[in-house]
C-alpha atoms as an extended CHARMM CRD file, in Angstrom:
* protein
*
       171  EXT
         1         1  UNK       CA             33.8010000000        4.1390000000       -8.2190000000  PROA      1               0.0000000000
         2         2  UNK       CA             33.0800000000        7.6230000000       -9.1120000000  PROA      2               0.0000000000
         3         3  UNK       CA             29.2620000000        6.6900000000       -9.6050000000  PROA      3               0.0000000000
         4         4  UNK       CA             29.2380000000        5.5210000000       -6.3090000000  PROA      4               0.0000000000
         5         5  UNK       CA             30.8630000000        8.5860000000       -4.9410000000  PROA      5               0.0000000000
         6         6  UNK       CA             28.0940000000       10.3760000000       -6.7160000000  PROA      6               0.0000000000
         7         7  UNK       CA             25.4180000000        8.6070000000       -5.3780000000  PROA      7               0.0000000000
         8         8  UNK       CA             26.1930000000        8.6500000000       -2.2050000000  PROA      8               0.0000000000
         9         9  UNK       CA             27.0560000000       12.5040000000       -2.6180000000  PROA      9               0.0000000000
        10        10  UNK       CA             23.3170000000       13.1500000000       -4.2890000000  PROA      10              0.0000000000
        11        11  UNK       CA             21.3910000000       10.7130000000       -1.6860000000  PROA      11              0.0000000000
        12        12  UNK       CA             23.1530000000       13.0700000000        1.2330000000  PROA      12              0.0000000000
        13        13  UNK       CA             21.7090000000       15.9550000000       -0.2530000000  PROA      13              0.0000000000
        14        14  UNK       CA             17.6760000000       14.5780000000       -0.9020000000  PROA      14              0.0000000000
        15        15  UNK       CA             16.1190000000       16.0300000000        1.7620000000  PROA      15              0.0000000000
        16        16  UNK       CA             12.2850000000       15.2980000000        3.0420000000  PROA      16              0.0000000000
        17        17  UNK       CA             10.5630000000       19.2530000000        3.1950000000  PROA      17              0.0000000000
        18        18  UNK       CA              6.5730000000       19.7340000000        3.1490000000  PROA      18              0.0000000000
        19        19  UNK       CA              6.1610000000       15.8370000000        3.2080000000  PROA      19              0.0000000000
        20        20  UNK       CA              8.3480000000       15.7900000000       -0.5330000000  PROA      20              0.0000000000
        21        21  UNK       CA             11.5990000000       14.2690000000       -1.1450000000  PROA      21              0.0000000000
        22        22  UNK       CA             13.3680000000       17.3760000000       -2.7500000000  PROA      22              0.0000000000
        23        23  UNK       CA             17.0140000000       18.6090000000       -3.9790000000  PROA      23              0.0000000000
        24        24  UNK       CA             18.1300000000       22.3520000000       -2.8250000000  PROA      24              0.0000000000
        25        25  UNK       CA             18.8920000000       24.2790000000       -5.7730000000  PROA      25              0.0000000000
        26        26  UNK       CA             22.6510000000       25.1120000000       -4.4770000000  PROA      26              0.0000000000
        27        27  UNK       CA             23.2730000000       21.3880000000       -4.3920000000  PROA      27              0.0000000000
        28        28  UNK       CA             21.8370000000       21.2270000000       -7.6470000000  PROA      28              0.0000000000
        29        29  UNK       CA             24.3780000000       23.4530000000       -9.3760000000  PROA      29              0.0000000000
        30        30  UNK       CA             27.2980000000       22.3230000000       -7.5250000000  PROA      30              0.0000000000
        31        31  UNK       CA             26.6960000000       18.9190000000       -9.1490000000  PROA      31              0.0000000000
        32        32  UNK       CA             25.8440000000       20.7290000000      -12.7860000000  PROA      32              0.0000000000
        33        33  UNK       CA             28.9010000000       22.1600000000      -11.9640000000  PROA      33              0.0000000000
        34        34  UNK       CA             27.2460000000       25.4570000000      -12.8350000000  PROA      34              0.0000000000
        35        35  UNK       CA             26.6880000000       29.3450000000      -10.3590000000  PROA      35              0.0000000000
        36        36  UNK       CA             23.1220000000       28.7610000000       -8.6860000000  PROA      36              0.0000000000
        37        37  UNK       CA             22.6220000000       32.1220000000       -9.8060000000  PROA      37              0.0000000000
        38        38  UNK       CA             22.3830000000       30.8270000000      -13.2720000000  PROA      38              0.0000000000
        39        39  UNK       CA             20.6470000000       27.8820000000      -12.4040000000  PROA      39              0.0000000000
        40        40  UNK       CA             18.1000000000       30.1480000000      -10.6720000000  PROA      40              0.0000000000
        41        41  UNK       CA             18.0050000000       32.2610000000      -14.2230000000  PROA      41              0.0000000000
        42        42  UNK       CA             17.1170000000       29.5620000000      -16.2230000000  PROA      42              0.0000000000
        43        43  UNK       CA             14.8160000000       28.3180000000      -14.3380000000  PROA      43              0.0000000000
        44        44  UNK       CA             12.7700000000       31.5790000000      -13.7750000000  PROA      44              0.0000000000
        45        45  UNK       CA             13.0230000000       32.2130000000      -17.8070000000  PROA      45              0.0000000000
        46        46  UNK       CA             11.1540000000       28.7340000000      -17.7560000000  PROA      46              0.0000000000
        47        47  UNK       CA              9.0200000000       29.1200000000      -15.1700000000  PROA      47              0.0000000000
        48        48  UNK       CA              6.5010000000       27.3090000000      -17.1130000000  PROA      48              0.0000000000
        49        49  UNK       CA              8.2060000000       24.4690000000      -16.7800000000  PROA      49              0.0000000000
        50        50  UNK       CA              8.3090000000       24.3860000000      -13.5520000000  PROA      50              0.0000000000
        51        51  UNK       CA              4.9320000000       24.5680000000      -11.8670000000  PROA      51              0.0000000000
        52        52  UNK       CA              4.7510000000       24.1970000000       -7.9190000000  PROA      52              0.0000000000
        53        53  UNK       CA              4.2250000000       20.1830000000       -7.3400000000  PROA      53              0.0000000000
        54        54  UNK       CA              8.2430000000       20.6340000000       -9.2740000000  PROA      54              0.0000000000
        55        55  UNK       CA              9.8800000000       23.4390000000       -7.3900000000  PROA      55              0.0000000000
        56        56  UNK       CA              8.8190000000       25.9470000000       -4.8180000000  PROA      56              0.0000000000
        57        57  UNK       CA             10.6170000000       27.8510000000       -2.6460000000  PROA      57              0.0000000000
        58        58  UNK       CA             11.3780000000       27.5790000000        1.0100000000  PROA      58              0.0000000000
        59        59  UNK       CA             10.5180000000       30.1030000000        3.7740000000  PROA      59              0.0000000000
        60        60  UNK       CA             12.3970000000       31.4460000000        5.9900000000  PROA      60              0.0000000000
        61        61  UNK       CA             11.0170000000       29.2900000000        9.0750000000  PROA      61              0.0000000000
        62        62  UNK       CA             11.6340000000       26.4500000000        6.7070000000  PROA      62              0.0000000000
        63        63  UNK       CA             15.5220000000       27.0830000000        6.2970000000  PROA      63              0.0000000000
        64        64  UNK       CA             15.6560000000       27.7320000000        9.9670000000  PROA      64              0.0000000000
        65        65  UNK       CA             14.4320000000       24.3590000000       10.5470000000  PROA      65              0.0000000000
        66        66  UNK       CA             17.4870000000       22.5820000000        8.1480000000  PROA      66              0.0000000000
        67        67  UNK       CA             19.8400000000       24.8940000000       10.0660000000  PROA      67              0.0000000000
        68        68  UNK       CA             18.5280000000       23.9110000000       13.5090000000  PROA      68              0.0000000000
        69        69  UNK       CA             18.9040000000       20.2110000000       12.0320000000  PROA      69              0.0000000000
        70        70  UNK       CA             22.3010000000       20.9250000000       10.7570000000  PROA      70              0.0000000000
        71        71  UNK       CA             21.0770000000       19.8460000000        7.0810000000  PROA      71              0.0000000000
        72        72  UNK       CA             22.7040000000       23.2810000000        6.1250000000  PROA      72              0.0000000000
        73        73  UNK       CA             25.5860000000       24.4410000000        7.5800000000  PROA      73              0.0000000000
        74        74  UNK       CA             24.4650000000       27.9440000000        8.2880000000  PROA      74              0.0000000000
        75        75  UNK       CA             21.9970000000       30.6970000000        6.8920000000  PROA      75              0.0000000000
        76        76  UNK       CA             25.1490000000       32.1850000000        5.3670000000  PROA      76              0.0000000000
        77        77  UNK       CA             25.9600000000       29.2030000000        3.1730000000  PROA      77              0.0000000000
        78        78  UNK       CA             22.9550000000       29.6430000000        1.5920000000  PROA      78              0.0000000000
        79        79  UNK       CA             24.1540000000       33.0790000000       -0.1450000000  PROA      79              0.0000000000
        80        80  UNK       CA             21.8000000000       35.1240000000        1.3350000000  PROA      80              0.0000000000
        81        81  UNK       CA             18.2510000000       33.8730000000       -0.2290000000  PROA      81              0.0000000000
        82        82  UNK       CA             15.6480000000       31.3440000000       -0.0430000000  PROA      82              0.0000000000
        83        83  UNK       CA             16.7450000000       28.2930000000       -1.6040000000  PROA      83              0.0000000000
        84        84  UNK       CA             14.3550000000       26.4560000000       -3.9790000000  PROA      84              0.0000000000
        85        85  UNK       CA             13.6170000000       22.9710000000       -3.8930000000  PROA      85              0.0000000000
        86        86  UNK       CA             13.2160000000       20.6840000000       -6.4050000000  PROA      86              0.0000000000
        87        87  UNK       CA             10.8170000000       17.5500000000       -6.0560000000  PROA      87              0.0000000000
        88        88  UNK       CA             12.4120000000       14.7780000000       -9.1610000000  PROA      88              0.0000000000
        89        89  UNK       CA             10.1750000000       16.2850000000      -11.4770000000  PROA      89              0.0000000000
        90        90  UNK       CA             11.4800000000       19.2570000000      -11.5170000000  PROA      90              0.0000000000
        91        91  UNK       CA             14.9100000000       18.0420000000      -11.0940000000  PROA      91              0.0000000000
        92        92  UNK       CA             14.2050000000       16.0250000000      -14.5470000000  PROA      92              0.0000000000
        93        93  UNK       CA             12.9710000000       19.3660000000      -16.2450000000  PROA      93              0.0000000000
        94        94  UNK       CA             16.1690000000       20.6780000000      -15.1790000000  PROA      94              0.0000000000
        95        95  UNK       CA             18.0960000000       18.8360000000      -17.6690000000  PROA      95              0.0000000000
        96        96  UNK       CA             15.6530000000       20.1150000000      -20.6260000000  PROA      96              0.0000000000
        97        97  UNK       CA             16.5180000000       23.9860000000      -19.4200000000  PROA      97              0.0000000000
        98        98  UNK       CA             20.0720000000       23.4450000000      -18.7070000000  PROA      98              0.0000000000
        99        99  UNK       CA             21.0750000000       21.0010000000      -22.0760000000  PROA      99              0.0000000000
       100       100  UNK       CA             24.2960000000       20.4760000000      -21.4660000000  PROA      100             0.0000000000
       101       101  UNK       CA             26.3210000000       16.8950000000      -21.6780000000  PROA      101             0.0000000000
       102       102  UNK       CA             26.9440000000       17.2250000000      -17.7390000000  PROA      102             0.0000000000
       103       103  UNK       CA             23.1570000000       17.6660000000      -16.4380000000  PROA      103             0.0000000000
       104       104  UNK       CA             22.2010000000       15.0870000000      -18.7180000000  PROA      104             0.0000000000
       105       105  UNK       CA             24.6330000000       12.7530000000      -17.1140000000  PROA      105             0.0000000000
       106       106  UNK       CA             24.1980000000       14.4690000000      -13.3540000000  PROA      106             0.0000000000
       107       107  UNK       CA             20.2260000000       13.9500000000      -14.1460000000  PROA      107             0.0000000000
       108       108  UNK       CA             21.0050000000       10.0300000000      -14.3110000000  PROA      108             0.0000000000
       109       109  UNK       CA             22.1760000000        9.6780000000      -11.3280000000  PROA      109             0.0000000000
       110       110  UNK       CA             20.0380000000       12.1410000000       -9.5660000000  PROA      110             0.0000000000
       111       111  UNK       CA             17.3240000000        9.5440000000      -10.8420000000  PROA      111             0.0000000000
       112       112  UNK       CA             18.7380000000        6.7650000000      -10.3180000000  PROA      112             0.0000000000
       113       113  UNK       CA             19.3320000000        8.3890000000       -5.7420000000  PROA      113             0.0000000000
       114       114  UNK       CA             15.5830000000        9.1370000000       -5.9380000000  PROA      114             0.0000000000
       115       115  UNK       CA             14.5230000000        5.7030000000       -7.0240000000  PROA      115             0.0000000000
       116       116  UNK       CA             17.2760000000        4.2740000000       -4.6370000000  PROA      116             0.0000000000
       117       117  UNK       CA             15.3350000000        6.1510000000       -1.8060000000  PROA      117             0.0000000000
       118       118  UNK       CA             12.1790000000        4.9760000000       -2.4980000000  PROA      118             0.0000000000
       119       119  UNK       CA             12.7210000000        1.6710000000       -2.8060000000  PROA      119             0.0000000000
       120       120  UNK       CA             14.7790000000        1.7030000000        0.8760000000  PROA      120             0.0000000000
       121       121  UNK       CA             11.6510000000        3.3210000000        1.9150000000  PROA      121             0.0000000000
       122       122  UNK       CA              9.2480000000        0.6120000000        0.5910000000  PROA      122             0.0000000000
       123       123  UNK       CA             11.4630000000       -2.1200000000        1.7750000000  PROA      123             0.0000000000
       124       124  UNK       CA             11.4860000000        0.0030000000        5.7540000000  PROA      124             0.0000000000
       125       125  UNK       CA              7.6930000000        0.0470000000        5.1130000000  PROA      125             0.0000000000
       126       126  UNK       CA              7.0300000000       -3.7530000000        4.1030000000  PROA      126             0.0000000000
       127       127  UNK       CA              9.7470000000       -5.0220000000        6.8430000000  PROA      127             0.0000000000
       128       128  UNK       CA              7.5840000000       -3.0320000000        9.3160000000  PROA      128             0.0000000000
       129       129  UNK       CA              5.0820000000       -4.0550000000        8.1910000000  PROA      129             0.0000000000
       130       130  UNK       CA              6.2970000000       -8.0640000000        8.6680000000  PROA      130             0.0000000000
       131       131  UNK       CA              7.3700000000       -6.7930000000       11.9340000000  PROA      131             0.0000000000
       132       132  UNK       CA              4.1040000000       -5.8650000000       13.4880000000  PROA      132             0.0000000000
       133       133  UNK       CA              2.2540000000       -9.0530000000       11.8400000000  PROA      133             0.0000000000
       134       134  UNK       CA              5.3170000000      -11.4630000000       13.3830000000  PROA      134             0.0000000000
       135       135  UNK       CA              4.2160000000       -9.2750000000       16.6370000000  PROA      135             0.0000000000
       136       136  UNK       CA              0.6190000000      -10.0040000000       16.6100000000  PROA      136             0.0000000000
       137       137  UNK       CA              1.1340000000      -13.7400000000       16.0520000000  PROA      137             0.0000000000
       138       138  UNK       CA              3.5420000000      -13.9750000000       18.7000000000  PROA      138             0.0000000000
       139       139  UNK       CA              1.5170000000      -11.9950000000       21.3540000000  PROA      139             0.0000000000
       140       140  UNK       CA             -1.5480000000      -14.5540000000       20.8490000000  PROA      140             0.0000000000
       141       141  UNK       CA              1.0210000000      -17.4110000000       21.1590000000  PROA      141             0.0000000000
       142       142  UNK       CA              2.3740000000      -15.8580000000       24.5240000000  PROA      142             0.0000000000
       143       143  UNK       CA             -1.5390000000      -14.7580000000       25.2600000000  PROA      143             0.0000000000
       144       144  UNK       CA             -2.2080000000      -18.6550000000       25.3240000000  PROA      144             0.0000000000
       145       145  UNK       CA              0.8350000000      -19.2440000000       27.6060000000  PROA      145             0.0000000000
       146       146  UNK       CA             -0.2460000000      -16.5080000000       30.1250000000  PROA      146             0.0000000000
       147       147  UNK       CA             -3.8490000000      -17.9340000000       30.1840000000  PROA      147             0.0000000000
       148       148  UNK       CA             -2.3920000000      -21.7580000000       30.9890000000  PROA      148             0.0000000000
       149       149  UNK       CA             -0.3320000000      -20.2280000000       33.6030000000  PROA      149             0.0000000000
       150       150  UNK       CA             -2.7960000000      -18.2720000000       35.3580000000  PROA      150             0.0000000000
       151       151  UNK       CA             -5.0170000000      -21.6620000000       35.3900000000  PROA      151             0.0000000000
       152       152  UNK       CA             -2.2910000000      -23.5850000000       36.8350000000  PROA      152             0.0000000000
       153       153  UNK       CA             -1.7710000000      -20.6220000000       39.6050000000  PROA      153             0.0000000000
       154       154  UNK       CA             -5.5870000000      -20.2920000000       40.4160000000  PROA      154             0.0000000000
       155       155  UNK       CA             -6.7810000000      -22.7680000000       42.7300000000  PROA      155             0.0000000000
       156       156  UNK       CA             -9.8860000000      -25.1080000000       41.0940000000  PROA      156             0.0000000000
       157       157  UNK       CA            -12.9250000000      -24.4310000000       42.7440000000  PROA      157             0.0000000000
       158       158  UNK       CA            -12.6400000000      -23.8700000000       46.1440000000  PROA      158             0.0000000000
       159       159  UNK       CA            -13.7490000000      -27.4960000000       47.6580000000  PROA      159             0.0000000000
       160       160  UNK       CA            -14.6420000000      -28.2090000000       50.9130000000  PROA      160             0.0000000000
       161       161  UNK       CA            -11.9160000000      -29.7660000000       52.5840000000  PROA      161             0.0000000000
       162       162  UNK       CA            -12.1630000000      -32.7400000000       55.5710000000  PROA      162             0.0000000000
       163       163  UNK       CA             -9.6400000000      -31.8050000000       58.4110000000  PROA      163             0.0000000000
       164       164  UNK       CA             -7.5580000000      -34.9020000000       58.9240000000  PROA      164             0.0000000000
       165       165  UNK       CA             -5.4160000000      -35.4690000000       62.0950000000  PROA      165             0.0000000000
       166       166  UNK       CA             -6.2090000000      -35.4370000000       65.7160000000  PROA      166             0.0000000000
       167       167  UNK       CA             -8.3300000000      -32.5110000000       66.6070000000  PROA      167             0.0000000000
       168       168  UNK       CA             -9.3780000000      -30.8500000000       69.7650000000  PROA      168             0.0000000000
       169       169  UNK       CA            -13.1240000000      -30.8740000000       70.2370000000  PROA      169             0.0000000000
       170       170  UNK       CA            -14.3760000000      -27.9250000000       71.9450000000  PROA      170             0.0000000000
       171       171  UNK       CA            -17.2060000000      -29.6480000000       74.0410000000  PROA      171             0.0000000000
């Protein structure tokens, strides 16, 4: 049960910035169980490890944005800096700079919520994908019914027609 609460806890907190799927460093050490002032240490003594396609960090019109959207509760729960985001590359390295028993463990599941993600995303993108194609075959079925209808509405050439009855010659 607890892996589920976990999941569920770490998928909340995956957020989509500059087109990646990333993890705020604040979320990040509240599941390491660690300050994110030393999680922000570490990673800055191995910066190496960390080039920008694995962390960068957001700017201020950025946070602004996941305040507006109520992603974060307010500028203040932030601590008073830019958070940095981690794409799950750089949450991976994480584990090699941290090395403790717990971000091994947290790192597992963190992997496990980004895979998750992706494959709900790849299952939204193939059933839309059905969608549109179940669309397109239906509209030419419904294309065929609209033509036969038209032709049964439209007259067939206009024929000259004899006038039958009694008429009234004008002569």
């Amino acid at each position: 049960m607890t892996d589920l609460i976990l999941a569920e806890k770490i998928e909340s907190k995956i957020f989509l910035i500059r087109g990646k799927r990333v993890m705020l460093d604040k979320y990040l050490a509240s599941l390491y169980e660690v300050k994110p002032i030393a999680l922000r240490q570490q990673v800055k003594r191995n910066h190496e490890r960390f080039p920008s396609d694995f962390m960068f960090q957001l700017t201020g019109e950025e946070v602004k944005i996941l305040v507006s959207q109520n992603v974060i509760p307010s500028l203040r729960s932030l601590g008073g800096y830019l958070p940095y985001a981690f794409t799950q590359e750089g949450v991976a390295m994480l584990s090699s700079v941290l090395r403790s028993r717990r971000a091994v463990l947290v790192n597992i599941q963190i992997m496990r919520a980004f895979v998750n993600l992706r494959r709900i995303a790849l299952t939204y993108v193939a059933l839309k994908r059905d969608i549109e194609r179940i669309e397109k075959k239906y509209d030419k079925q419904f294309a065929i019914v609209f033509q036969a209808i038209k032709q049964l509405l439209e007259p067939e050439g206009k024929k000259e027609r004899k006038i039958l009855g009694f008429g009234a010659s004008s002569s």
